[in-house]
C-alpha positions in Angstrom: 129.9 237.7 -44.8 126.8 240.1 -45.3 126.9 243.8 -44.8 125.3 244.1 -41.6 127.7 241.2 -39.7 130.8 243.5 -41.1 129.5 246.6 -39.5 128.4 244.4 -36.2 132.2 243.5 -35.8 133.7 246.6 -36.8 131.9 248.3 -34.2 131.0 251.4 -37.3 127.7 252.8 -37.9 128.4 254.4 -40.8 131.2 253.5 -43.3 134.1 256.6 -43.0 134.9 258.1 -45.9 137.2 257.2 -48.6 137.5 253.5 -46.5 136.2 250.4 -48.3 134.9 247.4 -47.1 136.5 244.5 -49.0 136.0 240.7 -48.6 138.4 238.4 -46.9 139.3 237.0 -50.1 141.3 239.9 -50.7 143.5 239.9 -47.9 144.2 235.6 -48.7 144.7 236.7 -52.5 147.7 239.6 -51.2 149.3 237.2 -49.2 149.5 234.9 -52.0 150.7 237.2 -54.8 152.9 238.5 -51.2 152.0 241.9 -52.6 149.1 244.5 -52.3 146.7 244.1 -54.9 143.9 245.8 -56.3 140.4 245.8 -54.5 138.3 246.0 -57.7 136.0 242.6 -57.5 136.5 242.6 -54.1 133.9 245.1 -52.7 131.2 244.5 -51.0 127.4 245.6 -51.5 127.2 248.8 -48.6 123.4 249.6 -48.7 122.4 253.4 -48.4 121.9 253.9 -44.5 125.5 252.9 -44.0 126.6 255.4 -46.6 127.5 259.1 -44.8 125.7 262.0 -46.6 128.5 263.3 -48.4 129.2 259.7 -49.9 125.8 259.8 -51.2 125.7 262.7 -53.1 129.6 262.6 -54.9 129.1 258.7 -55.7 126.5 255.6 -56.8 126.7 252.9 -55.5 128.7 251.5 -58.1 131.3 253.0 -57.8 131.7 252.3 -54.1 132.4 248.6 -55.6 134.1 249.1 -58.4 135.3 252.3 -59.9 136.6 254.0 -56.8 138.7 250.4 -56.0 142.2 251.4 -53.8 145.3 251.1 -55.4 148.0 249.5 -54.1 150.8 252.2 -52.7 153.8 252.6 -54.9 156.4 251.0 -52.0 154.6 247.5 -51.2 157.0 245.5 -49.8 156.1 247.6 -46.3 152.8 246.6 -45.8 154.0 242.2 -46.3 155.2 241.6 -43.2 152.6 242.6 -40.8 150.2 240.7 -42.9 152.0 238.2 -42.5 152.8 238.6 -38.9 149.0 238.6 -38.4 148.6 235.6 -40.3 151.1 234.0 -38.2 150.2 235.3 -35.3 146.4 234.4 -35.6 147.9 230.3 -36.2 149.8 230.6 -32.9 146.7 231.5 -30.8 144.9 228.2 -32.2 143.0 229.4 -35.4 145.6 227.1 -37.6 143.7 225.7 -40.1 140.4 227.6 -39.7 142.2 230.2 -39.9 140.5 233.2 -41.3 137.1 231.0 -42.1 136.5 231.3 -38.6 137.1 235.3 -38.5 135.1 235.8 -41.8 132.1 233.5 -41.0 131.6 232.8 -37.2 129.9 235.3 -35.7 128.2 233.5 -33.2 127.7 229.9 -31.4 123.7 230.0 -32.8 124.2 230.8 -36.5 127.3 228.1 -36.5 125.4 225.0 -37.3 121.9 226.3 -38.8 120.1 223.5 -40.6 123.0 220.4 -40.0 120.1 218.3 -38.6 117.8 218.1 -41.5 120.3 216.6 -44.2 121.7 214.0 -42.1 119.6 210.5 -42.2 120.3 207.3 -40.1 121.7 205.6 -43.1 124.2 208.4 -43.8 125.2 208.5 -39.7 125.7 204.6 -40.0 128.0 204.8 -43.0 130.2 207.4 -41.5 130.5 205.6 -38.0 131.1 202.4 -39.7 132.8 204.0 -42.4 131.5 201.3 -44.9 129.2 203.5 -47.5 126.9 201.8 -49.9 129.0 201.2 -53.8 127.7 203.9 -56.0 126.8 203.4 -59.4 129.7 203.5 -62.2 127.7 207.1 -63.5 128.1 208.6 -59.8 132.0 207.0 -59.3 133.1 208.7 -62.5 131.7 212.0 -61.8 133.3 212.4 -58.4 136.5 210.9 -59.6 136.9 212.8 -62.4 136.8 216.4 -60.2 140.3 215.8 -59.2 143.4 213.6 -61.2 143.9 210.6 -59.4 147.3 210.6 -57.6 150.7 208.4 -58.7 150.3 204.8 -57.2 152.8 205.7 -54.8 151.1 207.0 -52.2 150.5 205.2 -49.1 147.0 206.1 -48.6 145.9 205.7 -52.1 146.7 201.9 -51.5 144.9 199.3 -49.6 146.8 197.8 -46.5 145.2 195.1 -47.4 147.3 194.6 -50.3 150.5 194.2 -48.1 152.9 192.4 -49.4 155.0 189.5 -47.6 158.2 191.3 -46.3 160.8 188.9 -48.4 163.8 190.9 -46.4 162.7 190.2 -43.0 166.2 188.9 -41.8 167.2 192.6 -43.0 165.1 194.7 -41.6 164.5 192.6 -38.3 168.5 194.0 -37.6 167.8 197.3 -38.8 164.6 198.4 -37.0 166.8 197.2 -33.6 169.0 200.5 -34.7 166.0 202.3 -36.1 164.6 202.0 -31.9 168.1 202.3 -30.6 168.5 205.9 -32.2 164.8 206.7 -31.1 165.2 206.4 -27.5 168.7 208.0 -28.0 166.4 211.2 -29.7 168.8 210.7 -33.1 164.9 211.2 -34.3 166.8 212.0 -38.4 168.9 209.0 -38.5 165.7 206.6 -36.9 163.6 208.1 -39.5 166.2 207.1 -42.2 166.1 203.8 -41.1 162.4 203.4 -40.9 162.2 204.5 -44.7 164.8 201.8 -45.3 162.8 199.4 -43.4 159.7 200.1 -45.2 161.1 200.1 -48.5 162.8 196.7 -48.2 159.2 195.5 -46.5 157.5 196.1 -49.7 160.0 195.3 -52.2 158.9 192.3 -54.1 161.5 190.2 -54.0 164.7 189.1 -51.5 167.4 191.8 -52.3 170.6 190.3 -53.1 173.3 192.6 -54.2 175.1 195.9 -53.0 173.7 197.1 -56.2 170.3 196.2 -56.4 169.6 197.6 -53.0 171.1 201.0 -53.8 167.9 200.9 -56.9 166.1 200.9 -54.3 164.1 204.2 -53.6 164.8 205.3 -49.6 167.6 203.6 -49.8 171.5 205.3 -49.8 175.0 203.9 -50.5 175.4 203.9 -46.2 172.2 201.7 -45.8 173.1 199.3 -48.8 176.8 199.0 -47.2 174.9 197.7 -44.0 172.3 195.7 -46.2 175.4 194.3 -48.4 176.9 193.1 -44.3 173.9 191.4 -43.5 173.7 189.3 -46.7 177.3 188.0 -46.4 178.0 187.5 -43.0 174.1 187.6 -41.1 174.9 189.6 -38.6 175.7 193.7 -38.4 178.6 194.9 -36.3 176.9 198.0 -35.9 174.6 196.1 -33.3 177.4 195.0 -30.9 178.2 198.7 -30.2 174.6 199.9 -29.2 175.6 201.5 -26.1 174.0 200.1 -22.8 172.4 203.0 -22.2 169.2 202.1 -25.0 167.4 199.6 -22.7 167.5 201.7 -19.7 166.1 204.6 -22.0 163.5 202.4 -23.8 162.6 201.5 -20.3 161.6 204.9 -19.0 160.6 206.1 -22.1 157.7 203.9 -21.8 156.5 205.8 -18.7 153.6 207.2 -20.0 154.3 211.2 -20.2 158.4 210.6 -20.2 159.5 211.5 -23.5 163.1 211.1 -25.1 164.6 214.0 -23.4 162.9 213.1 -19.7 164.6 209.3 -20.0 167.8 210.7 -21.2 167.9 213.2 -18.0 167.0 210.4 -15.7 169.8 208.2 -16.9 172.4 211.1 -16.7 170.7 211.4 -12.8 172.1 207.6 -12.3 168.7 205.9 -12.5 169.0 202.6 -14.0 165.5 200.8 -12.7 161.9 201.8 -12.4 162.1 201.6 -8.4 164.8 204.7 -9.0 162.2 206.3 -10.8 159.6 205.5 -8.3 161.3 206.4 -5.0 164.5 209.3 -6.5 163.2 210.5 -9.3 161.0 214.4 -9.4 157.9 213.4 -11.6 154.8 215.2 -12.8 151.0 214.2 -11.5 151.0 212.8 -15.1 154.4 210.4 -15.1 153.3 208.8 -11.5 150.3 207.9 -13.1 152.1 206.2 -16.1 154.4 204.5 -13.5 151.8 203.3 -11.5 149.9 201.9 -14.5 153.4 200.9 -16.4 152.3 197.1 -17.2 148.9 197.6 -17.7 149.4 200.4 -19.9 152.2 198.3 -22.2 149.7 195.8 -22.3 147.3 195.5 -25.2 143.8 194.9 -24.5 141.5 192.5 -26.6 139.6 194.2 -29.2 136.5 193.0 -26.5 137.6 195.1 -24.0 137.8 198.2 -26.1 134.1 197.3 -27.4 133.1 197.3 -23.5 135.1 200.7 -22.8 133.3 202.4 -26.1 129.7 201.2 -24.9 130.6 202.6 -21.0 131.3 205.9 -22.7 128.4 205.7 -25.0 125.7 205.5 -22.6 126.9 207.5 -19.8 127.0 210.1 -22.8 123.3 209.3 -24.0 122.2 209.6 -20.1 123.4 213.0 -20.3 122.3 213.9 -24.0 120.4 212.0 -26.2 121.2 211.5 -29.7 125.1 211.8 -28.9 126.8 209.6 -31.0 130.0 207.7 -29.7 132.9 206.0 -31.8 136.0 204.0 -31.3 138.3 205.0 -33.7 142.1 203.7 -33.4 142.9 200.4 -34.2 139.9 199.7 -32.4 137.6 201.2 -36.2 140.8 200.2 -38.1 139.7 195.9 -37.0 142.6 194.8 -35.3 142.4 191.7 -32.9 144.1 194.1 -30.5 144.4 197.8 -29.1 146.7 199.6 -27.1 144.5 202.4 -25.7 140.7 203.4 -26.7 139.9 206.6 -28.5 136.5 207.9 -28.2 134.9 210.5 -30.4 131.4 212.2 -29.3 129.5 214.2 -31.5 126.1 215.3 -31.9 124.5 215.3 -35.7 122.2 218.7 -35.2 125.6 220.1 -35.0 124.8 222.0 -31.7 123.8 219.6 -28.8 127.4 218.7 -28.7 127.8 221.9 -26.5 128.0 221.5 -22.8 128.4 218.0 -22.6 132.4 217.5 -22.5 132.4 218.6 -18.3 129.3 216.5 -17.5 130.2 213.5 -19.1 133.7 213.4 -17.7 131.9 214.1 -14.0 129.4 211.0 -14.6 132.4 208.7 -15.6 134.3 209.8 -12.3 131.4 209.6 -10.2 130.8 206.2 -11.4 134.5 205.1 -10.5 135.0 203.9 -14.2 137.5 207.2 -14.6 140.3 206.3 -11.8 143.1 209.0 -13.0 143.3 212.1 -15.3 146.3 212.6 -17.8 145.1 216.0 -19.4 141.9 217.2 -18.2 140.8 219.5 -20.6 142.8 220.3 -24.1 141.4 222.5 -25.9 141.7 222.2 -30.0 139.5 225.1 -31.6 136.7 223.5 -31.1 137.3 220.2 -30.3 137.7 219.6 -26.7 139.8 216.5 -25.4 140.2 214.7 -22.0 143.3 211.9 -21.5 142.8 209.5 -18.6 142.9 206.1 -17.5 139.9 203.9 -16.8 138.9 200.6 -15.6 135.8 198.1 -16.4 134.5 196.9 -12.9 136.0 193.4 -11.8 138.7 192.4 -10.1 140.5 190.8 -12.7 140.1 194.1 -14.8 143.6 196.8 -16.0 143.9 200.1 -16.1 143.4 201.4 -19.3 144.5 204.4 -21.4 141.3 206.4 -22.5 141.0 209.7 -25.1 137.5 211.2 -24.9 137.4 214.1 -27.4 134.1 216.2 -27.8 133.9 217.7 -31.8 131.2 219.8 -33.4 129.5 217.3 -36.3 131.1 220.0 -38.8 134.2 218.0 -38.2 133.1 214.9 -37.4 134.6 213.4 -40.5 138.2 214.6 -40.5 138.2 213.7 -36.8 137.0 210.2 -37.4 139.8 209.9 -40.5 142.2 211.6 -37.8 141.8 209.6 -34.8 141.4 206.3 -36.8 144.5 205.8 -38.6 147.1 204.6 -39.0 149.6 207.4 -38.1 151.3 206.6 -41.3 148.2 206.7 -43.6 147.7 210.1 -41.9 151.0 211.2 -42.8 150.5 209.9 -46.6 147.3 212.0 -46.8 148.6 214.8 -45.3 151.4 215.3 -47.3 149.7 214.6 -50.8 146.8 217.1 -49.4 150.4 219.7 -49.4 151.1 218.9 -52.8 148.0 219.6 -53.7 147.7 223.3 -51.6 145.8 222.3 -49.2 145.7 221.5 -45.8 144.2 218.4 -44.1 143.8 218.5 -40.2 141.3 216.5 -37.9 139.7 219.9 -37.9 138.8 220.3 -41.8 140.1 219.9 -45.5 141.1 223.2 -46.9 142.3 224.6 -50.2 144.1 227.7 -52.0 146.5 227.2 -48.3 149.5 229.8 -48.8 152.4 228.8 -47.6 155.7 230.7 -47.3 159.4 229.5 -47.5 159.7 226.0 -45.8 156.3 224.9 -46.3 155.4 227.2 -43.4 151.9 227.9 -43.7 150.5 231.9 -43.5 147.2 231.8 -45.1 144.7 228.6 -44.2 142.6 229.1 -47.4 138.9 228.1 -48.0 137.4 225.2 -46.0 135.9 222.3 -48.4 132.7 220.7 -47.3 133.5 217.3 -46.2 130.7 215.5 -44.3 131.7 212.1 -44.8 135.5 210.5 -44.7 134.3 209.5 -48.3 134.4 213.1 -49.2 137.7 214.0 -48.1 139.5 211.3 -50.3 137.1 212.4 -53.6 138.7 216.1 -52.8 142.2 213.9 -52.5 141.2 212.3 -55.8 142.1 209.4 -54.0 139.8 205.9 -54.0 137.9 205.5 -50.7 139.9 203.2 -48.6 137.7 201.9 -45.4 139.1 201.9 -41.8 140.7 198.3 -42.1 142.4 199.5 -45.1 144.1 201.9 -43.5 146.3 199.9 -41.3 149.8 200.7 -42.5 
């Protein structure tokens, strides 16, 4: 941040005397030592007709930056928690991982995006939609590769899905991921995410397991699971299923009312409701669970990967009537290939970075007006800058179903951790995230950041330094993980 910006925002004229103006560096650099530090490097360059009279004639300049730098109090430990606390504070009201960034550097809407438009070509905007980009040379693959140590084998999203193995311990895992559900809709989230990571590492084990023992080798797997896993293999079958209590239907039913979580089915069941006419003519719902009931078999319905082409392209050019040069993309399973999706994700951008602005409320009023919206889930989210409608919408016919449909409006700055985001899989996302937290950093579908502070329990109180990432290509180089494109992500 230059001079005149910091005396804009702080409202001063005139720097007071015997204050400093330091950079926001300094502030992240305390919270990560969790102790006041000195302010020498930190100053910044005050020019003269800031300067008060008296500061001009006892000091140079110089030693406003560096030989005058404040010293941190003898008692230290005071001034901690309300950094922190503002820190904190600052995530709660929706900074999160732009964090200070924003503070330090947006001043105003104008100077946001200066210049985006002249370094992006159609050949780079066709490689990010697609997310297919052109194979670099062996020179150019080395010298990205080699910024950052390529990361143990083990993660998920520094593998291919393609490389899948067959699942040789299907008649396993078939039994277990009936329990893994059954604790799910019971909200036992721990013990269903125990079994998933049984599931998943007896899907990719290479070979049938066949012992008490051998299973217990496995990683993910404890002494409990390879009891049941040692059950199956002797006798077939797993007592454990013949006591699921009668209850996990009912609650798998009206869990699957769109905007009826866990805790909603379990209070409907304790109400007596057993059926979805209970629901429909006893039950107290929001304007957003009537919608889910009304559309309950066309939303549990997957639609061919036609129809979400057909959705993408009504979205796109009501978009372009109301912008041109918006650029639209299915991400989801949709981006990710599959022959099917379950609802359609939409991401609308704008590649000068600024046009973006303004279009969110217009283009939802066109698709009403045009009867292709029929019902709104979440009108308006807001996510820093990212701005994000839920709804339902139909192609015109009369054979056509009501669809689930995510619009979400980004600036182009974040047009590439959106599209990684919002394509998938939610447990490729999860593999990337956590190795991005081993790493200290932070990955979001905002941004990429580094040198993220993070205090006991991983809790995060300082959102470090966003990395440039204008492609999805760059945010696995900063990983130092191979590029993997979208239908590689489908774990």
């Amino acid at each position: 941040m230059n001079c005149d910006r910091a005396f804009r925002l702080l409202k001063l004229t005139k720097l007071p005397s015997r204050l400093q103006l330091v950079k926001a560096s300094w502030l992240s650099a305390c919270i990560r030592d969790q102790k006041l530090l000195s302010t020498a490097g930190y100053g910044v360059f005050i020019p003269h007709r800031y300067l008060e009279e008296g500061q001009l004639q006892k000091e140079k300049q110089q030693q406003v930056l560096g030989s005058e730098e404040i010293q941190p109090p003898a008692e230290e430990g005071a001034v901690k928690p309300s950094i922190e606390a503002q820190v904190e504070n600052s995530s709660q009201r929706g900074l999160g991982i732009l964090g200070q960034q924003q503070l330090a550097e947006k001043d105003s809407d104008d100077e946001d995006s200066e210049g985006e438009d002249a370094s992006v070509t159609q050949g780079d905007l066709e490689a990010l939609i697609s997310g297919h980009y052109p194979v670099k040379s062996s020179e150019e693959t080395s010298d990205s590769s080699s910024t950052v140590a390529q990361p143990a084998s083990k993660w998920v999203c520094a593998q291919s899905s393609n490389s899948k193995k067959e699942n040789h311990n299907q008649c396993i895992t078939e039994k277990l991921e009936v329990l893994a559900k059954a604790y799910s809709v019971q909200g036992d989230k721990w013990r269903a995410l125990g079994y998933s990571k049984a599931i998943n590492a007896l899907k990719s084990y290479h070979k049938p397991v066949t012992s008490y023992q051998e299973a217990c080798k496995i990683p993910g797997i404890g002494k409990r699971m390879a009891e049941k896993i040692l059950e199956i293999l002797e006798s077939g079958h797993l007592r454990k299923l013949d006591h699921i209590s009668e209850s996990v239907p009912v609650l798998e039913l009206f869990s699957n009312i769109w905007g009826a979580g866990v805790k909603t089915a379990q209070m409907w069941y304790q109400q007596g409701f057993r059926t979805l006419d209970d629901i429909r003519t006893k039950a107290t719902l929001t304007s957003q669970q009537a919608v889910g009931l009304k559309h309950y078999t066309d939303f549990l319905e997957r639609m061919p990967r036609e129809e979400a082409a057909e959705i993408e392209q009504t979205v796109r050019q009501a978009a372009l009537a109301v912008k041109p040069g918006l650029v639209c993309v299915a991400c989801g399973s949709y981006r990710r290939g599959k022959p099917t999706c379950g609802d359609v994700d939409v991401l609308v951008t704008h590649p000068d970075g600024q046009s973006h602005r303004g279009v969110f409320s217009k283009l939802l009023d066109s698709l009403h007006r045009s009867g292709f919206l029929t019902d709104d889930l979440v009108s308006q989210e807001d996510n820093g800058d990212q701005k994000k409608y839920l709804g339902v919408c139909r192609l015109p016919g009369p054979a056509q179903r009501h669809r689930r449909l995510d619009i979400i409006v980004v600036p182009y700055s974040e047009f590439a951790c959106a599209l990684l985001y919002f394509t998938g899989s939610a447990h490729f996302n999860r593999s990337m995230r956590a190795l991005a937290k081993t790493k200290g950093m932070s990955l979001s579908e905002h941004a990429l950041s580094s040198a993220v502070v993070r205090g006991p329990g991983g809790i995060k109180v300082a959102s470090g330094h966003i990395l440039p990432t204008p492609t999805e290509r760059d945010v696995f180089i900063q990983l130092g993980l191979p590029y993997r494109e979208p239908s590689e992500r489908d774990w």
